[in-house]
C-alpha positions in Angstrom: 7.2 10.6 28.5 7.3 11.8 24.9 4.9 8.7 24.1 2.3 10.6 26.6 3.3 13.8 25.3 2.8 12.9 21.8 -0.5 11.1 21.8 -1.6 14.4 24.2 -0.9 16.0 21.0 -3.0 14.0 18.9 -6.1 13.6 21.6 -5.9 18.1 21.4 -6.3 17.6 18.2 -9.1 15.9 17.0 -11.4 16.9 20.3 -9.9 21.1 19.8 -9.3 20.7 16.2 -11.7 23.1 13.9 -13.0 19.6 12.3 -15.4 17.8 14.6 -14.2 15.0 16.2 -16.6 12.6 14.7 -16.1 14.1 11.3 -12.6 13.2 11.4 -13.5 9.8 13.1 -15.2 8.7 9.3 -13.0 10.3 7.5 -9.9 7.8 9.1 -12.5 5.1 9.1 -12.4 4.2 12.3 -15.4 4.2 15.0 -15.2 7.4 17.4 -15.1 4.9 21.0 -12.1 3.3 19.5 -10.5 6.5 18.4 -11.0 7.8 21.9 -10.0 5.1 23.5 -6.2 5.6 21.4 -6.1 9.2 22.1 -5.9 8.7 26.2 -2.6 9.1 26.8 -3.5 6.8 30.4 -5.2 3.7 28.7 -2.6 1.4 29.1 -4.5 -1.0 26.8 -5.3 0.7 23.7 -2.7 2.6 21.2 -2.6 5.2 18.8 -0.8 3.5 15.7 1.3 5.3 13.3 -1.0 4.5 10.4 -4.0 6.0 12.3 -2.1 9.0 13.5 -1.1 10.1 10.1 -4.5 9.4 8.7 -5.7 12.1 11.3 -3.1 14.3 9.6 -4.0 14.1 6.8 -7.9 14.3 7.5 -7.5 17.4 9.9 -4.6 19.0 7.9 -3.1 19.9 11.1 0.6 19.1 10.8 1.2 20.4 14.5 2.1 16.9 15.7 4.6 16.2 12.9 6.4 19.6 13.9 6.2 18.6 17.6 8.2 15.7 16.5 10.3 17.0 14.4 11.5 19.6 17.5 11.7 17.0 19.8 14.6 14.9 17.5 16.1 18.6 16.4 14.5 19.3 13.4 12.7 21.9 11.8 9.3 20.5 9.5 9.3 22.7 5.9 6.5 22.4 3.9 7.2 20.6 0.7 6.3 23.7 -1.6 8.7 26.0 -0.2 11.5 23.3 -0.4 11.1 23.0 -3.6 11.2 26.6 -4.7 14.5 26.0 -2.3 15.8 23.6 -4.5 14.6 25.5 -8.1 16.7 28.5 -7.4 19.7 25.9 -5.8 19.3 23.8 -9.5 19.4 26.9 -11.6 21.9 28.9 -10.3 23.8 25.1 -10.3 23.0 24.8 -14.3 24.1 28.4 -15.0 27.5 27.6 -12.7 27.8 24.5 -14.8 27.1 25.4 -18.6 29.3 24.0 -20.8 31.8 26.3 -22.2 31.0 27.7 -26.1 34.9 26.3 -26.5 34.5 23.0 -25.2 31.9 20.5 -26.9 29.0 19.3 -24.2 29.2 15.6 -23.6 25.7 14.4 -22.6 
C-alpha cells in the first residue's frame, strides 16, 4: 500500500503542482504519456523509478514526497541549511569546550 500511496504522491504533484505538468515533463526529459503512464498508481505495467521521481523533485522543488517518506520510516526531513547552522553552533561551542589549555602545549 505505501507503493500506491507514494506514487499518489508523486501523480498530485506534478498534475496539482504550481509547475505545469508538461513543464516539468521537459525539464526530467521524459515525454508527458510516459510520465503519466508512471504516475497511475493502477498501471500494473509501467513504474515510477527512483531516478525519475527525484528528478521531479528536483524540477518541481516540492520536497513533499521526500517528507512523506521520511514519516512513514519515523523520521523527520530537515532542510540541509538549517542543519548546518545546527551543526556550526554544535562545532563551536565543541572548539571552545576543547581549547587547549595556555599551560599545556597544543599538539596538532
Amino acid at each position: 500500500m505505501f507503493e500506491k500511496n507514494l506514487t499518489k504522491k508523486v501523480q498530485d504533484m506534478v498534475l496539482e503542482g504550481r509547475i505545469p505538468a508538461k513543464l516539468v515533463c521537459r525539464r526530467i526529459k521524459k515525454p508527458y504519456s510516459t510520465l503519466l503512464r508512471e504516475l497511475n498508481p493502477f498501471d500494473s505495467h509501467a513504474k515510477l523509478g527512483a531516478e525519475t521521481m527525484f528528478e521531479i523533485v528536483k524540477a518541481t522543488h516540492n520536497v513533499s514526497v521526500l517528507e512523506f517518506m521520511a514519516r512513514e520510516l519515523g523520521y523527520t526531513l530537515m532542510p540541509l541549511e538549517s542543519q548546518e547552522r545546527t551543526n556550526t553552533k554544535k562545532t563551536n561551542a565543541d572548539v571552545e569546550k576543547k581549547a587547549p589549555s595556555p599551560h599545556r602545549e597544543a599538539v596538532m
